[in-house]
TIGU-632124 format. One record per residue (C-alpha): x, y, z. Coordinates in pm, 1 decimal, decimal comma. Example, Ala and Ser with C-alpha at 12.3 -4.5 7.8 and 13.67 -1.06 7.14 Angstrom:
// TIGU-632124
[pt [1230,0; -450,0; 780,0]]
[pt [1367,0; -106,0; 714,0]]
***
This chain:
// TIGU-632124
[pt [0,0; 0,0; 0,0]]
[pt [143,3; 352,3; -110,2]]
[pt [31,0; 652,3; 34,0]]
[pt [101,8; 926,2; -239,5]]
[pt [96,0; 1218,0; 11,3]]
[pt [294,0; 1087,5; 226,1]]
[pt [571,2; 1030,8; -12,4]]
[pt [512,9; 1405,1; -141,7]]
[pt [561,9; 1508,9; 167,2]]
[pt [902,8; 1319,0; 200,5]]
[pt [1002,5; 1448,9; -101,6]]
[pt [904,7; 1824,8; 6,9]]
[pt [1102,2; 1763,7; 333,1]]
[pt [1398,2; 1596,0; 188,1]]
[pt [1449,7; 1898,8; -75,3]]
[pt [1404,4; 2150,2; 230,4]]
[pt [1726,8; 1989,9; 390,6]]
[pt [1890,4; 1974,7; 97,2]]
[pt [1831,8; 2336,2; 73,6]]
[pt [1933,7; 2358,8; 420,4]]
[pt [2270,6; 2182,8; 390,5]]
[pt [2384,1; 2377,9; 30,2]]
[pt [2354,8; 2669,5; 266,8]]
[pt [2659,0; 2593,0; 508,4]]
[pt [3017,6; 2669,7; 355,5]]
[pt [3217,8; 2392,1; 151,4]]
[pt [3494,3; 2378,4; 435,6]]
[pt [3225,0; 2296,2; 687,1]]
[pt [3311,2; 1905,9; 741,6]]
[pt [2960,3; 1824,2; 910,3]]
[pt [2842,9; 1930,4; 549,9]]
[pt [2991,8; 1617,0; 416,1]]
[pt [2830,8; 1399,5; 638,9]]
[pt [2474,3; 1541,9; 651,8]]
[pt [2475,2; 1501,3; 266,3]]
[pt [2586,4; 1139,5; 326,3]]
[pt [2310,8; 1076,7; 545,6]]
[pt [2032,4; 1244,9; 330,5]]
[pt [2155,6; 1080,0; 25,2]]
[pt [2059,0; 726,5; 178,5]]
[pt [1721,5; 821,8; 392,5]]
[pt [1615,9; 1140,5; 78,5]]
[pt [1316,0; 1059,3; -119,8]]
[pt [1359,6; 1198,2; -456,4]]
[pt [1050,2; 1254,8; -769,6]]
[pt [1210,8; 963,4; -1005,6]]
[pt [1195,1; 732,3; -684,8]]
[pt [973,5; 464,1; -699,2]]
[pt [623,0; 434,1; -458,6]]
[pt [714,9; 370,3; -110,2]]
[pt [532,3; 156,2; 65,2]]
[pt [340,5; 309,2; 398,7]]
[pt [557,7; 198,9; 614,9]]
[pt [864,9; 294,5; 484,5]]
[pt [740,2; 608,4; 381,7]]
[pt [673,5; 680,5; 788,6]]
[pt [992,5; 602,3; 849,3]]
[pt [1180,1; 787,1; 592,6]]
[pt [962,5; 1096,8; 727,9]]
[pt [1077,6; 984,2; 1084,4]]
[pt [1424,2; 991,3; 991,9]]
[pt [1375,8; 1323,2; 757,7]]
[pt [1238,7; 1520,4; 1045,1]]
[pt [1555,3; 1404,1; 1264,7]]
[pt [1762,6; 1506,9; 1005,5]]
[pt [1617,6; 1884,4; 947,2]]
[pt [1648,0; 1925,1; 1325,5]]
[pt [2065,4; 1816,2; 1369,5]]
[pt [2112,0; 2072,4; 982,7]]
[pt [1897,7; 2329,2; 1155,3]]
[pt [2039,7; 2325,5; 1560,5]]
[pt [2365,0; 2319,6; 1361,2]]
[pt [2290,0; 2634,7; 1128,6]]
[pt [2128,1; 2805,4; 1458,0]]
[pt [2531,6; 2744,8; 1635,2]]
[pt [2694,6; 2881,5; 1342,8]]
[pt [2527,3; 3179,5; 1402,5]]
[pt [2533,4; 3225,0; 1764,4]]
[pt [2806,2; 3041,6; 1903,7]]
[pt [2755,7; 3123,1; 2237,1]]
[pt [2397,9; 3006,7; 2250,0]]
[pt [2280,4; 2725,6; 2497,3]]
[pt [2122,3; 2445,2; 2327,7]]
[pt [1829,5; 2378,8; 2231,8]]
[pt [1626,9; 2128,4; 2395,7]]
[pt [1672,4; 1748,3; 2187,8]]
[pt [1434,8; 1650,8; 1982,9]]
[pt [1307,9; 1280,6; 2105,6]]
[pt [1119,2; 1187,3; 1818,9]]
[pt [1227,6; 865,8; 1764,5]]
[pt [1303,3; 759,8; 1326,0]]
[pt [1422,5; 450,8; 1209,7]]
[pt [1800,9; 542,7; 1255,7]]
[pt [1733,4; 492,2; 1613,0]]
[pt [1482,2; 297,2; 1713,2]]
[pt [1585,4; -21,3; 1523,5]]
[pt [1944,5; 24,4; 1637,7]]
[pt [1816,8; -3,7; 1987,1]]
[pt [2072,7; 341,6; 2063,3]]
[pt [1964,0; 681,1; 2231,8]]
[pt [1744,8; 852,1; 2008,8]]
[pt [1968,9; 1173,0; 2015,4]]
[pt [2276,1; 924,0; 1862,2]]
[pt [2304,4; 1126,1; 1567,7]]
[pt [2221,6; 1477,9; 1774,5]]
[pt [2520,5; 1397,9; 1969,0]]
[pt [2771,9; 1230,7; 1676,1]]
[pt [2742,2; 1592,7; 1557,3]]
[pt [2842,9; 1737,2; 1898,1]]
[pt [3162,9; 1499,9; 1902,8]]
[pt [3234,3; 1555,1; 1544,1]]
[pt [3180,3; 1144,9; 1489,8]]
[pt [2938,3; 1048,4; 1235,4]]
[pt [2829,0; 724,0; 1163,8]]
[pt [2701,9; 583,5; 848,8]]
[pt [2343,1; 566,6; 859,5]]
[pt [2325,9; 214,1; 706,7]]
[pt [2537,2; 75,9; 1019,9]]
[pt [2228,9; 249,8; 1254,3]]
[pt [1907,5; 137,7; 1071,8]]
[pt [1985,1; -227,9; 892,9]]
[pt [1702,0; -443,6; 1063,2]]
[pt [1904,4; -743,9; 947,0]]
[pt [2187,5; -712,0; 1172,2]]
[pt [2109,6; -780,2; 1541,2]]
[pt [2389,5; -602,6; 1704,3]]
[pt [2315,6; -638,7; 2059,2]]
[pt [2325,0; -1017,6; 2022,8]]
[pt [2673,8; -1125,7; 1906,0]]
[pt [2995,6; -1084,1; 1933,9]]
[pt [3157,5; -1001,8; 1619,6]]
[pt [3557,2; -919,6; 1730,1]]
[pt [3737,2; -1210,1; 1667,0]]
[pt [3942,2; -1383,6; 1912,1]]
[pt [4278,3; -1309,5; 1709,1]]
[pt [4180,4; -905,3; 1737,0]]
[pt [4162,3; -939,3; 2105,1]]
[pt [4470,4; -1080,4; 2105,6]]
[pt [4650,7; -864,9; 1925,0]]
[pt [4454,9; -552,2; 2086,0]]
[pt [4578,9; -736,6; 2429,6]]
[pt [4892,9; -737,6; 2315,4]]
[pt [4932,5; -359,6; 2145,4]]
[pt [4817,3; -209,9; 2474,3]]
[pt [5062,3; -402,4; 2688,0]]
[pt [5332,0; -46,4; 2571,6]]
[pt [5156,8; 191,4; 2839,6]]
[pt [5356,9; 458,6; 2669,9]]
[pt [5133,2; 421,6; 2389,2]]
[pt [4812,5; 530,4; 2587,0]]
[pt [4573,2; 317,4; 2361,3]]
[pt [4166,9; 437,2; 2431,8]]
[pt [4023,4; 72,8; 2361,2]]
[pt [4304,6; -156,2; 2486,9]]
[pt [4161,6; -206,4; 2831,4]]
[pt [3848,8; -321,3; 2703,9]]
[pt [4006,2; -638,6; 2591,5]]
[pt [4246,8; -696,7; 2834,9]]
[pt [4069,4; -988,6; 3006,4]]
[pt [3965,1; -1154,0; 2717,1]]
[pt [4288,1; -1124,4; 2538,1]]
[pt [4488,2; -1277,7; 2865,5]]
[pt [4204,7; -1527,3; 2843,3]]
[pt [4265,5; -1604,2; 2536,1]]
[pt [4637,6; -1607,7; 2545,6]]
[pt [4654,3; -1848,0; 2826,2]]
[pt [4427,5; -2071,2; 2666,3]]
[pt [4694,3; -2157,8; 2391,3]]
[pt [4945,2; -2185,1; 2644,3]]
[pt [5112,7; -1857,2; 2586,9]]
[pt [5149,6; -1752,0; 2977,2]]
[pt [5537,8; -1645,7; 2984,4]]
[pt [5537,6; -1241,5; 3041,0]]
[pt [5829,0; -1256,2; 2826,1]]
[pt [5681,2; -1432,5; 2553,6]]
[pt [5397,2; -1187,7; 2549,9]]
[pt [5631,7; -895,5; 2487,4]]
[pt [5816,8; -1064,4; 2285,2]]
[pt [5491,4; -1136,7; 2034,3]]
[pt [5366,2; -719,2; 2146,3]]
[pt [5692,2; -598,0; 2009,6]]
[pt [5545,3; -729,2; 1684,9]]
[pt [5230,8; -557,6; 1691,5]]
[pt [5313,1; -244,3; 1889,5]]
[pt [5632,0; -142,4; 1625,3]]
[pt [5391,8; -196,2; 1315,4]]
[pt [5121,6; 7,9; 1462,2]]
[pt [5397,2; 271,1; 1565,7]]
[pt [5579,8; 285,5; 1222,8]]
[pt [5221,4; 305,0; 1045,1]]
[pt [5140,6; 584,4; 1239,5]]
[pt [5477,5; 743,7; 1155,4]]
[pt [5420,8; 674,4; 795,0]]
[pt [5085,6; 836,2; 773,5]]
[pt [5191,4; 1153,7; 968,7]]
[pt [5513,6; 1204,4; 705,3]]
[pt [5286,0; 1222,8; 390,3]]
[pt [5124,0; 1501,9; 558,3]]
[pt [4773,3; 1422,7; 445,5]]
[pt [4415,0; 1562,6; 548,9]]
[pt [4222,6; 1245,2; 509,4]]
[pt [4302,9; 946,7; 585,1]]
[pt [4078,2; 567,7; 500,5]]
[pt [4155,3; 280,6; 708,2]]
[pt [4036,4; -35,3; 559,8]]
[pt [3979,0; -348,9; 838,4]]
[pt [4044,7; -130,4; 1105,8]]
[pt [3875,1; -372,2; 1352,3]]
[pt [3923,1; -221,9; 1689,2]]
[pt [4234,7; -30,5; 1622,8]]
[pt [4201,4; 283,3; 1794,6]]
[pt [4377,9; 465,6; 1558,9]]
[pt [4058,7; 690,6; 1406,9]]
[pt [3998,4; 780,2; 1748,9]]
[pt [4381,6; 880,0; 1863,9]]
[pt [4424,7; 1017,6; 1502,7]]
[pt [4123,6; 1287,0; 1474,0]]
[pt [4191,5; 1368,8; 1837,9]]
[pt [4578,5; 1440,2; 1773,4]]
[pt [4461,1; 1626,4; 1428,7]]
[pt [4168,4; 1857,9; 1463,5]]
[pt [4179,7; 1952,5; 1078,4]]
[pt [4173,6; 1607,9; 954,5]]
[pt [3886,0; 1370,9; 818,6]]
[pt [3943,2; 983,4; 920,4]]
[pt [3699,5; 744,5; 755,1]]
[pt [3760,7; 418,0; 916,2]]
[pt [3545,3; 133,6; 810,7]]
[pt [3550,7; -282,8; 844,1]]
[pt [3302,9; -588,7; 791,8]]
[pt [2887,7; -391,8; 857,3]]
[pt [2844,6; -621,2; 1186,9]]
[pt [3197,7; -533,8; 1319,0]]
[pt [3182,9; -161,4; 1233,7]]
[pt [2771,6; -185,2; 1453,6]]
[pt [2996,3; -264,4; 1733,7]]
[pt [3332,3; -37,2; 1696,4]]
[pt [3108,7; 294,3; 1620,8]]
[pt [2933,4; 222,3; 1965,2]]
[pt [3234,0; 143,6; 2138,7]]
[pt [3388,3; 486,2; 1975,3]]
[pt [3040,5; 713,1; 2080,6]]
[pt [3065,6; 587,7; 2423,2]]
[pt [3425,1; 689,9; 2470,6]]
[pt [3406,3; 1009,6; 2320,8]]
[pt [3071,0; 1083,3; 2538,9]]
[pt [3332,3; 1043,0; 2846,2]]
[pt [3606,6; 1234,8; 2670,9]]
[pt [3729,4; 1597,6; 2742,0]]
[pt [3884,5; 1675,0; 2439,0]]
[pt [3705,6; 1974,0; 2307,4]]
[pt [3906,1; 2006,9; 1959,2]]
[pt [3943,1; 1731,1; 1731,8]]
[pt [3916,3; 1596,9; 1355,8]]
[pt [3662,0; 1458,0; 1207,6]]
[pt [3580,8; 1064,3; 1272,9]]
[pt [3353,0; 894,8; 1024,4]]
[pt [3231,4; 483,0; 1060,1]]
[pt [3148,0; 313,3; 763,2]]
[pt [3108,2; -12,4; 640,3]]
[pt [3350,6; -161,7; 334,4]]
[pt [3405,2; -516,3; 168,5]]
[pt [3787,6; -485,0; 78,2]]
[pt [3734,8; -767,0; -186,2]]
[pt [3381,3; -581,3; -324,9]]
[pt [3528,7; -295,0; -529,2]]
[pt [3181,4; -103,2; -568,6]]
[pt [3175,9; -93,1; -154,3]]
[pt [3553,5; 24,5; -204,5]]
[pt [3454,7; 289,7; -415,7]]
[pt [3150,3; 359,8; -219,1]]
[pt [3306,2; 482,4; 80,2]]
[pt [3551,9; 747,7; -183,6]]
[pt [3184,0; 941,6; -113,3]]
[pt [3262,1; 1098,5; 241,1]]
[pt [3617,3; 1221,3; 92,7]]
[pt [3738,1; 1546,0; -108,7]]
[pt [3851,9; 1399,1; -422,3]]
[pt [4075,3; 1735,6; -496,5]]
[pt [4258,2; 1671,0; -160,8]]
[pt [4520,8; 1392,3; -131,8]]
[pt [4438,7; 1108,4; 154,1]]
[pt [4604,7; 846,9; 272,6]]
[pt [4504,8; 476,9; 258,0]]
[pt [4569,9; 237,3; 535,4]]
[pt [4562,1; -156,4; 590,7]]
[pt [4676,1; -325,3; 888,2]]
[pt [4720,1; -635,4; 938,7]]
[pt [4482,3; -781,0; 678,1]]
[pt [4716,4; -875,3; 380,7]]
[pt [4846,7; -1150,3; 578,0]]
[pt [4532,6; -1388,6; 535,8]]
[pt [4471,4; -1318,1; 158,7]]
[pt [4537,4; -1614,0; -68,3]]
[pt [4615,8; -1569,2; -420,6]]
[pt [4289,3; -1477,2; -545,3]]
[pt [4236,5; -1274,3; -279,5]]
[pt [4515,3; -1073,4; -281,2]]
[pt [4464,3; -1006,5; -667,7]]
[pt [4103,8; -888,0; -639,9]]
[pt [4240,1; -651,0; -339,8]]
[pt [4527,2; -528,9; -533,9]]
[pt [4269,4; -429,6; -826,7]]
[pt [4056,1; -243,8; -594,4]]
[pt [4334,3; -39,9; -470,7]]
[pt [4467,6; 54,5; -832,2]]
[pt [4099,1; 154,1; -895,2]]
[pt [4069,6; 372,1; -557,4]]
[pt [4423,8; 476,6; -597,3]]
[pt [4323,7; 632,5; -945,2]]
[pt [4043,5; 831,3; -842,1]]
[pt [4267,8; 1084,9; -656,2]]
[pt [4563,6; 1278,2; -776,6]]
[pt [4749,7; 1258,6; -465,2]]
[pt [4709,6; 920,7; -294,4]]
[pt [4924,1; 681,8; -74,4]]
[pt [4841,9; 355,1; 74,9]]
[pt [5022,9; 273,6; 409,7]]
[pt [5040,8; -117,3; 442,5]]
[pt [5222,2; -413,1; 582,8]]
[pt [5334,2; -625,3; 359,8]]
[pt [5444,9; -983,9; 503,1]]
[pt [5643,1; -1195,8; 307,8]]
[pt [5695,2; -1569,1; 362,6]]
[pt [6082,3; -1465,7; 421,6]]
[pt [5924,6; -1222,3; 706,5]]
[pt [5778,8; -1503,0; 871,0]]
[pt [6061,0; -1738,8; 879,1]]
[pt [6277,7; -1455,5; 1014,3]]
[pt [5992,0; -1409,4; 1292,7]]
[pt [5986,2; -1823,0; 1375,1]]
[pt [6330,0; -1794,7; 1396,5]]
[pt [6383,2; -1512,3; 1622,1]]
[pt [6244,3; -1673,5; 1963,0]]
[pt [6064,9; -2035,7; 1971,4]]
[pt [5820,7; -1913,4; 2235,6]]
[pt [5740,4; -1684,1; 1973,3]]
[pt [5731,8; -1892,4; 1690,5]]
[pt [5494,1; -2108,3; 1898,0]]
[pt [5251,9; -1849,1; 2022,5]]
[pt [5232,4; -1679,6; 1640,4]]
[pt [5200,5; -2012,4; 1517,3]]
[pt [4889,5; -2047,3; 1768,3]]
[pt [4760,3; -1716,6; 1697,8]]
[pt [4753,4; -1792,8; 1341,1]]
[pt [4564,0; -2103,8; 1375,3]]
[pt [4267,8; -1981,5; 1534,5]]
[pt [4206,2; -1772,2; 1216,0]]
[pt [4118,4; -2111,3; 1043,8]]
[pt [4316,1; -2006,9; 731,4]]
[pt [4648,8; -2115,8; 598,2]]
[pt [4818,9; -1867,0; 672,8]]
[pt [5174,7; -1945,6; 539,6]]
[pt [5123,1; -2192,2; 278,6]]
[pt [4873,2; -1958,5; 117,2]]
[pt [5087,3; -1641,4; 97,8]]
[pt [5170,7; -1530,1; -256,1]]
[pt [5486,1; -1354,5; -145,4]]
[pt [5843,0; -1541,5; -140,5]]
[pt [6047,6; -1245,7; -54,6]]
[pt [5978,5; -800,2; -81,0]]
[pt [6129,4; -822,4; -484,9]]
[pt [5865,0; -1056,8; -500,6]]
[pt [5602,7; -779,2; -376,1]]
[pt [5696,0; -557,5; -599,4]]
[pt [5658,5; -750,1; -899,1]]
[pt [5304,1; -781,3; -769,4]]
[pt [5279,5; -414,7; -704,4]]
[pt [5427,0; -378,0; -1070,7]]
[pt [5138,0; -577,9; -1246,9]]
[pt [4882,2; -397,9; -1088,4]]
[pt [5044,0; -71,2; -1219,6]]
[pt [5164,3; 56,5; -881,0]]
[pt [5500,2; 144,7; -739,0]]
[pt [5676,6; 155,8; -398,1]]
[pt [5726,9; 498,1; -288,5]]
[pt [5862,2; 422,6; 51,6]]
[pt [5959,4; 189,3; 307,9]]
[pt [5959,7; 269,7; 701,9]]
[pt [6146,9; -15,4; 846,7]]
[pt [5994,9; -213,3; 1180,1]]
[pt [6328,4; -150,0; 1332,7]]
[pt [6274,2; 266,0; 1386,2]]
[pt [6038,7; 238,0; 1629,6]]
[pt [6124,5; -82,0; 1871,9]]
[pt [6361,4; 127,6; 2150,8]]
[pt [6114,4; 334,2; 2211,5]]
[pt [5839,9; 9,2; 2331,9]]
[pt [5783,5; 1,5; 2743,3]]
[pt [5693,5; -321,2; 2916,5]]
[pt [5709,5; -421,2; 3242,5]]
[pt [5967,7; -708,0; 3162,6]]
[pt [6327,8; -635,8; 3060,6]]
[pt [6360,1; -714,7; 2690,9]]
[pt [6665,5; -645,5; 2548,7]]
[pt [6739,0; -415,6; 2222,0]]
[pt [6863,6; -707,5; 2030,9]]
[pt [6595,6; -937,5; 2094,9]]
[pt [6340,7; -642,8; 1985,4]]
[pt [6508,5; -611,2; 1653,6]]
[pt [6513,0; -987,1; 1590,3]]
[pt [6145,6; -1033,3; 1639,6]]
[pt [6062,5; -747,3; 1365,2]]
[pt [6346,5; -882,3; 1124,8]]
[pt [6347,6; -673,3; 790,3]]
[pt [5941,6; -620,1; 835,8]]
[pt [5859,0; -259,6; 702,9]]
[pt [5567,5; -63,8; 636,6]]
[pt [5564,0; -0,8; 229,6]]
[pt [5406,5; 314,8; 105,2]]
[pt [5259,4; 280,3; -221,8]]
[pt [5124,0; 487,4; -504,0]]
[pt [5026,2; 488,3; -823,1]]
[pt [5276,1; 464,5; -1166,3]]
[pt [5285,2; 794,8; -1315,8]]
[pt [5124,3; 842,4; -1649,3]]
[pt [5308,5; 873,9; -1956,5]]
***
């Protein structure tokens, strides 16, 4: 059943907030994202009849919508005014998400936005699984074990990951730094890569619960971090995120945008180009995710980056690379090491080391090479273990052993001719 008013009225309301939005300035980030959202929940004249009760709920959503463009607007033009009292009416966005029904009132306050699909899909229940997987809590465990490092979302793991740990016999305290050195230097050196290309945006593909987005658009206020995984993983991470930064003080930061991406689907590669400035250069991250692509795999992924890498004049992916030479380095640096890896890697289900492509790094770039990109730089692993803290002595020379020749690559695209 379509109700034809209804959807006129949708239509009249959704062209109103467009009107509203081409109104704020083009360096206004939030005008990004309120575009974003009205592009998915908009009803346009060439769309097709709504049925009734999606037509309430696109109004529901509409209504919510107007309010955040309009409160926003009203701040823009007196900064010093108190705010207004929240709107409760509950859309879609909300209710089905089973979240406050001022979430989006209040991603707007933190400068955090979330992609509307991850609020309102009825098809994933997100209060009823758990969708981290047991090597992420590991290696989350494991990252946060370098206090120095001051990681937001490493405590909320801590008892699974020791759980976890100790349930595939990996109880030595040296042992566990040994395997965090690992982790903690390649999140370090990644971080060290992204800040030298100097770039205001940055997409992290499989970000999982890194809390690098957070750390990154609270260290840069003038930057725009899109940070997206798997739809049911990315329902969890953007409520762990809203939660923190509701308890946070910082009043200055970047902004933080959630989003959900298939690495292998290039369309939902593409898709997520949407929330960027295409005349500004970004930078690209993966972490950790190479490792468990087979050869097919890794093909498909390498296309999608030569097409996303071509769709911006000035782009650079920041990855890990890990070569079947890197891993025999890391077996061979410490067998308590070797062992726990080797455990680690066998809760993934996947085969891990037989199934990697790569022999050696010339062998990478010949890879890189067919897929008509080009190593730009390398940070190596090595830069950044003296300056790891743990509360058991590991020596310099053990550090340096565990990370081998590992580097972070930075990649771009060949040149024209």
């Amino acid at each position: 059943m379509t109700d034809l008013n209804l959807q006129n009225e949708a239509i009249q309301l959704s062209e109103k907030i467009r009107g509203n939005i081409d109104g704020l300035k083009e360096e206004d980030p939030l005008k990004t994202w309120f575009n974003i959202e009205l592009d998915m929940i908009g009803v346009g004249k060439e769309d097709a009849a709504l049925s009734l009760d999606e037509a309430n709920a696109r109004m529901r959503a509409l209504n919510q919508l107007l309010h955040l463009v309009f409160k926003h607007r009203l701040r823009l033009q007196n900064p010093s005014l108190i705010g207004m009292q929240v709107d409760h009416n509950a859309s879609l966005l909300t209710v089905e998400a089973t979240v406050p029904s001022n979430v989006l009132e209040s991603a707007r306050n933190l400068r955090f936005s979330i992609e509307p699909a991850l609020l309102h899909d009825p098809t994933q229940d997100n209060e009823q699984f758990d969708p981290v997987s047991p090597t992420a809590k590991i290696v989350g465990y494991l990252r946060g074990m370098d206090r120095t490092l001051g990681l937001v979302e490493a405590g909320r793991f801590k008892a699974e990951g020791e759980e976890l740990l100790s349930k595939a016999g990996i109880d030595d305290p040296l042992t566990r730094a040994s395997m965090a050195v690992l982790f903690q230097s390649r999140y370090r050196t990644i971080n060290a890569a992204i800040a030298s290309s100097e770039t205001p945006q940055v997409v992290e593909f499989a970000s999982g619960i890194s809390p690098r987005g957070l750390q990154w658009s609270q260290m840069s206020p003038g930057t725009i971090y899109v940070e997206s995984d798997l739809p049911q993983l990315m329902i969890h991470k953007a409520k762990l995120i809203r939660n923190t930064l509701m308890e946070s003080s910082h009043e200055s930061r970047g902004v933080l945008h959630c989003c959900s991406v298939d690495v292998l689907d290039r369309q939902s590669v593409l898709d997520c180009l949407g929330s960027l400035n295409a005349d500004m250069s970004v930078s690209v991250v993966t972490e950790g995710l190479l490792l468990y692509f087979g050869e097919q795999e890794m093909r498909q992924f390498l296309s999608n980056m030569r097409a996303l890498l071509h769709e911006f004049e000035d782009a650079v992916w920041v990855t890990d690379f890990v070569a079947k030479q890197n891993l025999q380095e890391l077996f061979a640096s410490d067998p308590g090491v070797a062992r726990g890896v080797k455990q680690v890697f066998s809760m993934t289900g996947r085969s891990v080391v037989p199934s990697n492509p790569f022999e050696d790094d010339s062998s990478v770039e010949a890879w890189l090479n067919e897929f008509d990109l080009q190593v730009d730089r390398k940070f190596p692993l090595q830069s950044t273990t003296a300056m790891l803290n743990f509360d058991v002595p590991l020596a310099q020379e053990q550090r340096d052993r565990i990370v081998g020749s590992r580097c972070i690559w930075c990649i771009k695209k060949k040149p024209t001719t």
